[in-house]
VEXMI-412896 format. One record per residue (C-alpha): x, y, z; residue in three letters. Coordinates in steps of 0.25 Angstrom, whole numbers, padded with zeros to 4 digits, always signed. Layout:
XYZALA...
***
This chain:
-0138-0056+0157UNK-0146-0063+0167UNK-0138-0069+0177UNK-0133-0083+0177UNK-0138-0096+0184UNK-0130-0101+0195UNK-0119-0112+0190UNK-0124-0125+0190UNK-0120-0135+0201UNK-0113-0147+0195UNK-0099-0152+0189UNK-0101-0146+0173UNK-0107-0132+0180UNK-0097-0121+0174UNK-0099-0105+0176UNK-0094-0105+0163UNK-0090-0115+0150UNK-0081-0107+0141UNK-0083-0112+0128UNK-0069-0112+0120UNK-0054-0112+0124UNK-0051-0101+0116UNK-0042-0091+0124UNK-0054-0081+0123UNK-0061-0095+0131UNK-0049-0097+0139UNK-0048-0082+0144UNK-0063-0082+0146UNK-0063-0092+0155UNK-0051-0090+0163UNK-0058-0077+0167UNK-0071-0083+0170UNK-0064-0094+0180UNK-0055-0084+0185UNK-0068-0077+0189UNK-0073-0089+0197UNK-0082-0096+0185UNK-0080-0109+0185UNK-0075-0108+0169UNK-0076-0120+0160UNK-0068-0120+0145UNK-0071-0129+0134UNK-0064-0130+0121UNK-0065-0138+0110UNK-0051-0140+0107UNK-0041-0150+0113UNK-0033-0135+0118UNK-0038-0124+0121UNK-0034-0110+0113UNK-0043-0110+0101UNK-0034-0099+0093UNK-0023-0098+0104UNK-0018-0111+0101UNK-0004-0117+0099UNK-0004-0131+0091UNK+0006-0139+0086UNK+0011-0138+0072UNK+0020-0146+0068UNK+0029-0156+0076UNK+0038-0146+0087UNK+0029-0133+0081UNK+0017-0126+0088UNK+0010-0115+0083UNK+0001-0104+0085UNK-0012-0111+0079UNK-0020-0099+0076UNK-0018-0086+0084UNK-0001-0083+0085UNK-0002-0072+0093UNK-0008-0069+0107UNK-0004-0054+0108UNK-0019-0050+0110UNK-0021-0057+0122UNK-0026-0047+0132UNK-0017-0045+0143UNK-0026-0044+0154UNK-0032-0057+0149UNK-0015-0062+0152UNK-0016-0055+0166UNK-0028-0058+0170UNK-0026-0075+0167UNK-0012-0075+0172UNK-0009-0081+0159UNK+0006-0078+0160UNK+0005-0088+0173UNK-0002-0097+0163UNK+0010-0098+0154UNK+0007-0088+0144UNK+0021-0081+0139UNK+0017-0069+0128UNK+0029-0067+0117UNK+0028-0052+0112UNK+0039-0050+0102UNK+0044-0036+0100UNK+0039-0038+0085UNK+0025-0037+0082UNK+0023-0039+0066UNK+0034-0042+0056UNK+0029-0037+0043UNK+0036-0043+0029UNK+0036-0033+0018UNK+0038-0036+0004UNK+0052-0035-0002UNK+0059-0038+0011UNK+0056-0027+0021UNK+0050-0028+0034UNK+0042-0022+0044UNK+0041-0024+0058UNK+0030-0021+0069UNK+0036-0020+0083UNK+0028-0021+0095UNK+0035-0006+0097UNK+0028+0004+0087UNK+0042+0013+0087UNK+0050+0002+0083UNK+0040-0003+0070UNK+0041+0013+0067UNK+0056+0013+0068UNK+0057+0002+0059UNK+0048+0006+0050UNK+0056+0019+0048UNK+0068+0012+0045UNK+0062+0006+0034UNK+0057+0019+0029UNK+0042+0018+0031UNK+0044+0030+0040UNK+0027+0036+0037UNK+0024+0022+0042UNK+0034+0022+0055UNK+0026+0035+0060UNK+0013+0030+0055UNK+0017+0015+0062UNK+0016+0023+0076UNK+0003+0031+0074UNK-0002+0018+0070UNK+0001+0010+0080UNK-0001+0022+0091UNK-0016+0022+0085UNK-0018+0007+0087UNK-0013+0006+0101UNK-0021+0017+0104UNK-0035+0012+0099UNK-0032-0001+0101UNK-0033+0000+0115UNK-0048+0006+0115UNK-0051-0007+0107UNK-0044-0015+0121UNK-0050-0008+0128UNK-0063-0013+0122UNK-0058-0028+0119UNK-0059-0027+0136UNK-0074-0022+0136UNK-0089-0029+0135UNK-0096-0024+0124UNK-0108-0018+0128UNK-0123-0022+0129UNK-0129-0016+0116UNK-0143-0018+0124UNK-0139-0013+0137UNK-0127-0005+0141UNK-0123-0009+0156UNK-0113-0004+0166UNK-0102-0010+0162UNK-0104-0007+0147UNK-0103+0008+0152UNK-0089+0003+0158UNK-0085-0002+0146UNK-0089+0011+0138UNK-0082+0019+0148UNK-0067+0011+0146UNK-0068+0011+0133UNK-0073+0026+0132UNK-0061+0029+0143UNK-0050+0021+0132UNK-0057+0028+0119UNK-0056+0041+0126UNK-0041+0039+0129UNK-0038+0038+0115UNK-0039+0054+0114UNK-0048+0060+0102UNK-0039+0056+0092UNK-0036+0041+0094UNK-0052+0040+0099UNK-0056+0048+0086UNK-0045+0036+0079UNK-0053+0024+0084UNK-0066+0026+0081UNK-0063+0031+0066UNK-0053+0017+0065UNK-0060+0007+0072UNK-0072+0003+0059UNK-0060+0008+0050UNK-0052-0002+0042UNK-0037-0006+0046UNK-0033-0003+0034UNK-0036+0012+0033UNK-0033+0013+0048UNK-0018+0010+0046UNK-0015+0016+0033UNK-0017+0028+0039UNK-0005+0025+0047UNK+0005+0017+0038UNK+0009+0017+0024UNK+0017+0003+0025UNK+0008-0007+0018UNK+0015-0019+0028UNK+0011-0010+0038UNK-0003-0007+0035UNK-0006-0022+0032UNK+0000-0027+0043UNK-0007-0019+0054UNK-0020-0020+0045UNK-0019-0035+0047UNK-0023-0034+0062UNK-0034-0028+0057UNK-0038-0039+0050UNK-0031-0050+0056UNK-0041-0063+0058UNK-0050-0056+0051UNK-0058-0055+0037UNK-0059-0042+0036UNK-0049-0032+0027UNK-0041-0022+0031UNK-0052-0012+0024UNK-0062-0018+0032UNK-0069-0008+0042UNK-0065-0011+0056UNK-0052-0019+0055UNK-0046-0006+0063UNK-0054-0011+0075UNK-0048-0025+0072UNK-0034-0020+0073UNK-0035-0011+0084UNK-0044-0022+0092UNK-0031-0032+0089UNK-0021-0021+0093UNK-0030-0018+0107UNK-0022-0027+0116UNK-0009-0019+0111UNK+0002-0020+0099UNK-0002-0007+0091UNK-0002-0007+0077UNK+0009-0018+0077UNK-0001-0029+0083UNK+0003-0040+0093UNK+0012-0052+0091UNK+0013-0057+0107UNK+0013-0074+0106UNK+0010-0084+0116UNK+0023-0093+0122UNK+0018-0105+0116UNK+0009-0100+0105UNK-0007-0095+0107UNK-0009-0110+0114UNK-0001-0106+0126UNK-0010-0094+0128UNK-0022-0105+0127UNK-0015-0112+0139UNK-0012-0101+0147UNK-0028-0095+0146UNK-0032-0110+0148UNK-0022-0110+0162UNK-0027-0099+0167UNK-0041-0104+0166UNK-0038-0115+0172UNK-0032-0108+0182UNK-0044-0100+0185UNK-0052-0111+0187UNK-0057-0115+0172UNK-0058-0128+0167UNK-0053-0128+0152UNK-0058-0141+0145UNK-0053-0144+0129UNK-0060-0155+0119UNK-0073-0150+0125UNK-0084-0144+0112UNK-0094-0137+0118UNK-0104-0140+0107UNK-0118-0133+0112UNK-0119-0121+0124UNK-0132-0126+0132UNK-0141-0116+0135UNK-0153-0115+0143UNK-0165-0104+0143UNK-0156-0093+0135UNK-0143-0095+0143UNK-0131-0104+0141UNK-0130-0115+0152UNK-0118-0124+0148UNK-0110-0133+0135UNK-0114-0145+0130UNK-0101-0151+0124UNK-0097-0161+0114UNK-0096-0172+0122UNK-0109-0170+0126UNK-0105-0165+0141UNK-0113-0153+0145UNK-0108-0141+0155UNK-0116-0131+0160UNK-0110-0116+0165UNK-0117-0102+0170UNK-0111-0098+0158UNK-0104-0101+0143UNK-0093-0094+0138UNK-0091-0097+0121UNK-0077-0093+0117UNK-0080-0098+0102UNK-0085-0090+0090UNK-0097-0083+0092UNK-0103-0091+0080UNK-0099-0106+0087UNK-0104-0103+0099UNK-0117-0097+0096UNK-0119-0105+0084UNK-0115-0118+0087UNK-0116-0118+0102UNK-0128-0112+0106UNK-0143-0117+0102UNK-0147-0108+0091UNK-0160-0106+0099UNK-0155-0100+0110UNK-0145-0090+0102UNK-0158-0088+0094UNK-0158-0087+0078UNK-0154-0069+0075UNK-0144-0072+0084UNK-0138-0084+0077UNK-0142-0076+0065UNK-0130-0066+0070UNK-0118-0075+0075UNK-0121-0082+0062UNK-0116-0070+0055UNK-0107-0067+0064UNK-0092-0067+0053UNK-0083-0077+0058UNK-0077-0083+0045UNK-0062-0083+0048UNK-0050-0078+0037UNK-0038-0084+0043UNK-0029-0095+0043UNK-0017-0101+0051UNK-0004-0105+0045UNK+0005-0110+0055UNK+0020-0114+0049UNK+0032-0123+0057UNK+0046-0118+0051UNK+0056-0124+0051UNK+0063-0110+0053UNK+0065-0095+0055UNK+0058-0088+0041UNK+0065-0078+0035UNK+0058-0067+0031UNK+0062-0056+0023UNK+0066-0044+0030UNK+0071-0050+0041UNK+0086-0049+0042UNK+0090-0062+0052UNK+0084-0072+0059UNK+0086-0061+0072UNK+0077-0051+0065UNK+0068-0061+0061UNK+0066-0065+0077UNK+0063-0053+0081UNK+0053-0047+0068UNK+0046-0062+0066UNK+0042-0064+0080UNK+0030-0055+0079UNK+0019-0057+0069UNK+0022-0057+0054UNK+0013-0051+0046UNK+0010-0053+0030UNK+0002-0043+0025UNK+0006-0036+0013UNK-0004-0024+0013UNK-0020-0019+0017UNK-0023-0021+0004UNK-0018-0034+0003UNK-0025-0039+0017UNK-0038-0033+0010UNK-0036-0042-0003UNK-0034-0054+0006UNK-0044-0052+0014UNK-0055-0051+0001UNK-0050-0064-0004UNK-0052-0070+0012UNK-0067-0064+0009UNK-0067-0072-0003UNK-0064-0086+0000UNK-0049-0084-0005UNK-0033-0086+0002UNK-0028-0072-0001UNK-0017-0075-0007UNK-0008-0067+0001UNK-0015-0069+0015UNK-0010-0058+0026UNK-0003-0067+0035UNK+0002-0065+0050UNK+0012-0073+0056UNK+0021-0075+0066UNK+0032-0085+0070UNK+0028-0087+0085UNK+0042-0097+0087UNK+0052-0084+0086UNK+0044-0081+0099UNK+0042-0095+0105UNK+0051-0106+0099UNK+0046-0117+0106UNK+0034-0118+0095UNK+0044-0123+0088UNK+0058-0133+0084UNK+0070-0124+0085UNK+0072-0116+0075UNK+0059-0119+0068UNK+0046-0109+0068UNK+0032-0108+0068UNK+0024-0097+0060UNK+0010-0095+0063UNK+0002-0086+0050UNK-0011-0080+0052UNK-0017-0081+0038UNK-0027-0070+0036UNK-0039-0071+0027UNK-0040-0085+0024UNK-0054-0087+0021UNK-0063-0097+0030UNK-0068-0105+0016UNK-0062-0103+0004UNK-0070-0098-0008UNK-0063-0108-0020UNK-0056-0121-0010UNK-0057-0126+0004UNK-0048-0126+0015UNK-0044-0141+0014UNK-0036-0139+0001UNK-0030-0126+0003UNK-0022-0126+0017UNK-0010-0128+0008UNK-0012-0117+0001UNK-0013-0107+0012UNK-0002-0113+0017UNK+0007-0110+0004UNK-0001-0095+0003UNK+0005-0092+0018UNK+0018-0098+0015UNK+0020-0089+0001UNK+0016-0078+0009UNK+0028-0081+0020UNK+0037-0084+0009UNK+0036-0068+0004UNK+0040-0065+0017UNK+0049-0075+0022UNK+0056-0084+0010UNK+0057-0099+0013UNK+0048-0099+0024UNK+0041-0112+0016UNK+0053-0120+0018UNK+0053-0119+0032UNK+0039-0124+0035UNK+0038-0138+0042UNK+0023-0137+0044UNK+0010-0129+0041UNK-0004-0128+0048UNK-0013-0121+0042UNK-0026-0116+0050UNK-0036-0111+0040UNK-0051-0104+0045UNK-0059-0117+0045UNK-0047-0122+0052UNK-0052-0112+0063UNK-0066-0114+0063UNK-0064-0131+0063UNK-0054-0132+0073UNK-0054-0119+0082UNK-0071-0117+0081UNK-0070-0104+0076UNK-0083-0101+0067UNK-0078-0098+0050UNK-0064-0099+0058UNK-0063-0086+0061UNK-0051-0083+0073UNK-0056-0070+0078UNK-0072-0079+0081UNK-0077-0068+0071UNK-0074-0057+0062UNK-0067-0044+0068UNK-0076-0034+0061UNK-0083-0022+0066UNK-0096-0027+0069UNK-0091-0038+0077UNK-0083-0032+0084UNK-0085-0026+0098UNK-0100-0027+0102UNK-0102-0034+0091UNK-0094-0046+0092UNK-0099-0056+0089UNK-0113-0049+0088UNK-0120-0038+0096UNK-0127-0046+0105UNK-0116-0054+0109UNK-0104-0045+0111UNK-0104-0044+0126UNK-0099-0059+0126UNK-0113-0063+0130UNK-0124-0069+0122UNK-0138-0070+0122UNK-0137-0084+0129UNK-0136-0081+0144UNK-0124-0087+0148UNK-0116-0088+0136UNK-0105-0080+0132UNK-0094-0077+0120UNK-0081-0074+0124UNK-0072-0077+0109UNK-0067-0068+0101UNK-0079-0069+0094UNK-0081-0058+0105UNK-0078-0044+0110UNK-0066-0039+0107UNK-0063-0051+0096UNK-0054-0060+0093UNK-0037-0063+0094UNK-0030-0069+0105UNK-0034-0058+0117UNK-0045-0064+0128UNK-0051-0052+0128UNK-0066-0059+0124UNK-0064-0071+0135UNK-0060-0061+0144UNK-0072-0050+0143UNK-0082-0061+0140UNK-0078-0068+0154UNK-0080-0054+0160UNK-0094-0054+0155UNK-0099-0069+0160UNK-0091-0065+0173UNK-0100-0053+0175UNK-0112-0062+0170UNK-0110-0073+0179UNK
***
């Protein structure tokens, strides 16, 4: 990259304009102005969070809007930000997933492998108390190649540079650590399906499905889809094994929102809201400023887009400039969303079945709650997803974030936030406007197999279904992750070829979403590496 014209002189001059509040845009520009960049954020919304977001749902109820969990986060994005000074408080629950079984019986994940295996011996899946450890054992093994490789640039397909040889080198260093047999292990599972990859460990269909959904989760791929194994082991790369994470923010996602948004501040950023950039000005290839809404104009040494890949080159950028193959590519870049959010205020503790007392369900329900009956039965719903249709027994996972933190709600009422996985983006026989109702009825008779009388206790629904997402949180086909999590665009190739080293063709203008390298899910990690990048640029 040439190198970049001196800032200009005057009250607008940026080095750079961080387009999006998202955390990914938070992060990125806390590190840029704790650099010494003079760091500005818009955002488009009245808050700043995008998916991190806590909003009101009913009167004395607040819920997770989207995400519910933050256990992803990267810790050294936490260190590095000071974000514990910042007000950030992490809830980590000895229970990782609670997984209702037809019939009454339960199984439950603990974040302590031992202890799942335990209790899976005493309810005589001894095959899969053995196979639970290697499995796990596996994961946290691999997956930490894959964080290690969430922390790199991916290289220069044109031309391979020094630090491109340093990256090599720590990632060659952490595969060589996994020894002959775990190294021979993640090259054979990282194209293989999820599906495959944990049958070989577990017999347990709950089980099976219930790690299979990380592999999926967000996502409209199957479990027999080639590649999900990367999917899963890239979720599990910031630690919790086969069991996953299920670590909250104290105040829901919104509160990690401030806490980023303090620390930018703090660094010297200025954070403004209810500011649409609508057009990134460039001039003679390279990106020079914003124009906004309003009509206001900025200008910066550099512009940093934290929106979907498709939003910011389609919508933003004169498609001149980005030139018509190229726009070509990011058009077909797959971004249509599968998922929906159903958010319940209660007005109490659900019983669910195999839980003995309101003290067991405590401590098993402050995780995530997973309904998931089998692979195969993720696999159907995903086909009817493909095809326009509300499976009619949608994989859900859940949590009830108040057992944790009960000032999200009354006493002695509750909030449950679903995850509602492959609800398709349009419809193939109704539209969205008329059947809200229904999906919140579909949800509700799914809860009821595994907690009676949970209907009755519901005081208010939201329902946020994918157009939802795309309207109202600019995510392009209202995908969450800002793009498919497949295998070719992944890595590298994520969102294309020539734009995975957070750079674009446009001199001065950078991706840092989780429509980049290493993806999607509350972790930081592409605002993070992306300011690295304009840091070392600029």
């Amino acid at each position: 990259m040439t190198s970049a014209p001196p800032v200009t002189k005057g009250e607008k001059a940026y080095d750079a304009i961080v387009v999006g509040g998202g955390h990914n845009g938070l992060v990125a520009a806390a590190y840029l102005a704790r650099g010494g960049m003079r760091t500005l954020v818009l955002e488009r919304r009245e808050e700043v969070g995008g998916a991190a977001a806590t909003g009101d749902l009913a009167p004395g109820f607040r819920a997770p809007t989207l995400a519910h969990t933050v256990g992803r986060l990267r810790p050294r994005v936490v260190r590095d930000l000071g974000l514990a000074r910042h007000g950030l408080q992490l809830l980590s629950p000895d229970v990782r997933a609670f997984l209702p079984v037809g019939d009454g019986h339960r199984v439950t994940l603990w974040s302590d492998p031992v202890r799942t295996a335990d209790e899976l011996r005493s309810a005589g899946l001894t095959a899969d108390a053995d196979g639970w450890l290697e499995l796990d054992r596996v994961v946290r093994r691999l997956a930490h190649v894959l964080d290690e490789l969430a922390t790199v640039t991916p290289p220069d397909p044109k031309s391979v540079g020094l630090g491109d040889a340093i990256s090599g080198l720590r990632l060659l260093r952490a595969y060589r650590g996994l020894g002959r047999r775990d190294g021979a292990a993640l090259l054979r599972l990282l194209p293989a399906p999820v599906a495959d990859f944990v049958g070989e460990h577990v017999e347990s269909e709950a089980l099976r499905a219930a790690v299979a959904f990380g592999g999926v989760l967000y996502s409209s791929l199957g479990p027999m889809a080639a590649g999900t194994t990367a999917t899963l082991l890239t979720d599990s790369a910031g630690g919790g094994g086969a069991a996953g994470q299920s670590t909250f923010a104290k105040g829901g996602p919104g509160a990690l929102a401030a806490a980023l948004a303090e620390a930018a501040r703090g660094f010297g950023a200025q954070v403004r809201t209810g500011a649409e950039v609508t057009r990134i000005i460039t001039s003679d290839g390279r990106a020079t400023g914003v124009a906004l809404s309003s009509g206001e104009e900025l200008n910066a040494r550099a512009v940093v887009s934290t929106l979907d890949p498709k939003r910011a080159l389609l919508d933003l950028v004169d498609p001149v400039e980005l030139g018509p193959h190229l726009r070509w590519r990011v058009g077909n870049y797959r971004s249509t969303g599968c998922v929906a959010k159903v958010n319940l205020a209660l007005g109490g503790l659900p019983a669910f079945r195999g839980i003995e007392d309101q003290a067991d369900a405590r401590l098993r329900l402050a995780g995530r709650i997973v309904l998931a009956d089998s692979v195969d039965a993720l696999e159907r719903a995903s086909d009817d997803c493909r095809h326009g249709r509300i499976p009619a027994a949608p994989p859900i996972e859940a949590t009830i974030p108040t057992l944790l933190d009960a000032d999200l709600a009354p006493p002695g009422r509750h909030v449950l936030s679903a995850i509602v996985q492959y609800v398709p983006y349009r419809l193939a026989d109704a539209d969205w406007a008329d059947c809200r109702d229904v999906l919140v009825d579909l949800v509700l008779r799914r809860l009821e197999e595994v907690a009676p009388g949970i209907s009755q206790l519901v005081e208010a629904p939201q329902v946020i279904v994918p157009s939802d997402l795309e309207r109202d949180y600019g995510l392009t086909g209202g995908h969450p992750l800002h793009g498919e999590a497949a295998l070719d665009q992944w890595f590298a190739w994520r969102p294309l070829l020539e734009l995975g080293r957070y750079r674009t063709p446009i001199a001065g203008l950078y991706l840092g979403g989780s429509g980049s390298h290493p993806g999607g899910g509350i972790t930081g990690a592409p605002g993070a590496n992306a300011a690295r990048e304009i840091e070392a640029d600029l």
